[in-house]
C-alpha atoms as one frame of an Amber mdcrd trajectory, in Angstrom:
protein
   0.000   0.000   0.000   0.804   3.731  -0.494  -1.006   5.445   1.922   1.250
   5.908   5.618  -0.673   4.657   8.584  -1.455   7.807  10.720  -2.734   6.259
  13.845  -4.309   3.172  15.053  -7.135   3.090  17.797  -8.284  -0.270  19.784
 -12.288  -0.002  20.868 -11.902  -1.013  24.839 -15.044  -1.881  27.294 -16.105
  -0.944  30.431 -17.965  -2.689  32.898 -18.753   0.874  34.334 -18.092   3.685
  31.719 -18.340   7.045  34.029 -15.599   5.375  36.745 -13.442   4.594  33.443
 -14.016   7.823  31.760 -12.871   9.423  35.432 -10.139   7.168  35.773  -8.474
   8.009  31.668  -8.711  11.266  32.487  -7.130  10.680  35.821  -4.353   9.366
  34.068  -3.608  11.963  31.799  -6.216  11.540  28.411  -8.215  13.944  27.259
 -11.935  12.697  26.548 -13.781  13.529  23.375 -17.227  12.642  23.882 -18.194
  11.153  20.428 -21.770   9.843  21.923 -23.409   9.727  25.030 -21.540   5.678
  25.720 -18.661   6.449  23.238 -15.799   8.588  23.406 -11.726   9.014  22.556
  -9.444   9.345  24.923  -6.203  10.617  23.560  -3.202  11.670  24.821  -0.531
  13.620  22.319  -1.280  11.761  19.123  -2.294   8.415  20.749  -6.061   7.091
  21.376  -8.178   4.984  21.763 -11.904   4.489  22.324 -13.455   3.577  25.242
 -17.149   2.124  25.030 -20.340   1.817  27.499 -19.654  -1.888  26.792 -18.792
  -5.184  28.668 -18.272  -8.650  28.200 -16.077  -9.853  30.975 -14.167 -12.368
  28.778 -13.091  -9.516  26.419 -12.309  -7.301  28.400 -10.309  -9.719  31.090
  -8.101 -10.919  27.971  -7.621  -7.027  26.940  -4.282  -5.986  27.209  -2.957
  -2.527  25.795   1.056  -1.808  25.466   1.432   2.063  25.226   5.439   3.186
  24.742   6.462   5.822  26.962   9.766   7.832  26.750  11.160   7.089  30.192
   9.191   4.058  32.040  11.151   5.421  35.589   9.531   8.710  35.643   6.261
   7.415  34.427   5.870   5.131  37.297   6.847   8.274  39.662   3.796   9.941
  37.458   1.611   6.737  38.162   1.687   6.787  41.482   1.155  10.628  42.491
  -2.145   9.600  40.925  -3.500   7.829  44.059  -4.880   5.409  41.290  -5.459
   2.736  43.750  -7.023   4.714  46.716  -9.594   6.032  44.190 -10.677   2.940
  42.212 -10.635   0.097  44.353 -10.291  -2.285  41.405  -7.020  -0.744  40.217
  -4.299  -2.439  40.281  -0.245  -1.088  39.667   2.773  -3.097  39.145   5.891
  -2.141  39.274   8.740  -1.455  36.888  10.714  -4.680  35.804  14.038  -4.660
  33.333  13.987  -7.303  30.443  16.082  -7.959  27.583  14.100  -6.012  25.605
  13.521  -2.878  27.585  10.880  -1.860  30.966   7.487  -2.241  31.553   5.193
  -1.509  34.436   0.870  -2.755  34.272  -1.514  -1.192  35.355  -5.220  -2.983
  35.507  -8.018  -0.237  34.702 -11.007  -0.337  36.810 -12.283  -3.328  34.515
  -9.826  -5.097  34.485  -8.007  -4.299  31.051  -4.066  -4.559  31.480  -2.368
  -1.746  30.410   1.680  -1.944  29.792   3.639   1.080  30.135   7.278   0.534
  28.635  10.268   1.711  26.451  12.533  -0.104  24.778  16.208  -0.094  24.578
């Protein structure tokens, strides 16, 4: 193909849309309310939308990798968010060092698993 690829955006669920619209926008995405259950959540040039939709196997075998610039100072980011304290199904793990580069997870307030990470 010709054409370059400008962006690509995964459709996510929510088992309860207004606590995952709160928590995105915790997190640093702006929300651009496309319908009253749809909306994109971007941050810089990266989005994604997020849906007033659930089906627990989906979204429980969901995961998301998002590449960050510097995975140490994101994870200092993470937790001045108090992520945990205000959605009690939110779940952070730490950074680990592979091979390949570092990642940290974090488990949205569904349940999706989200990997923050460079590589080297």
């Amino acid at each position: 193909m010709i054409q370059s690829v400008k962006s690509i955006r995964p459709f996510i669920g929510a088992e309860n849309f207004e606590i995952s619209r709160n928590f995105y926008k915790d997190l640093g995405f702006e929300e651009i309310v496309l319908d009253p259950k749809f909306s994109l959540f971007k941050r810089q040039e990266t989005g994604f939308y997020l849906q007033d939709y659930y089906a627990k196997d989906w979204i429980e075998n969901t995961m998301i990798f998002m590449e960050v610039e510097n995975t140490d100072e994101f994870w200092k980011e993470l937790l001045t968010l108090n992520l945990t304290e205000k959605y009690h199904s939110v779940k952070l793990t730490p950074v680990r060092t592979m091979e390949w580069g570092k990642e940290c997870f974090v488990h949205d307030p569904s349940g999706i698993l989200w990997h923050f990470g460079e590589f080297f």
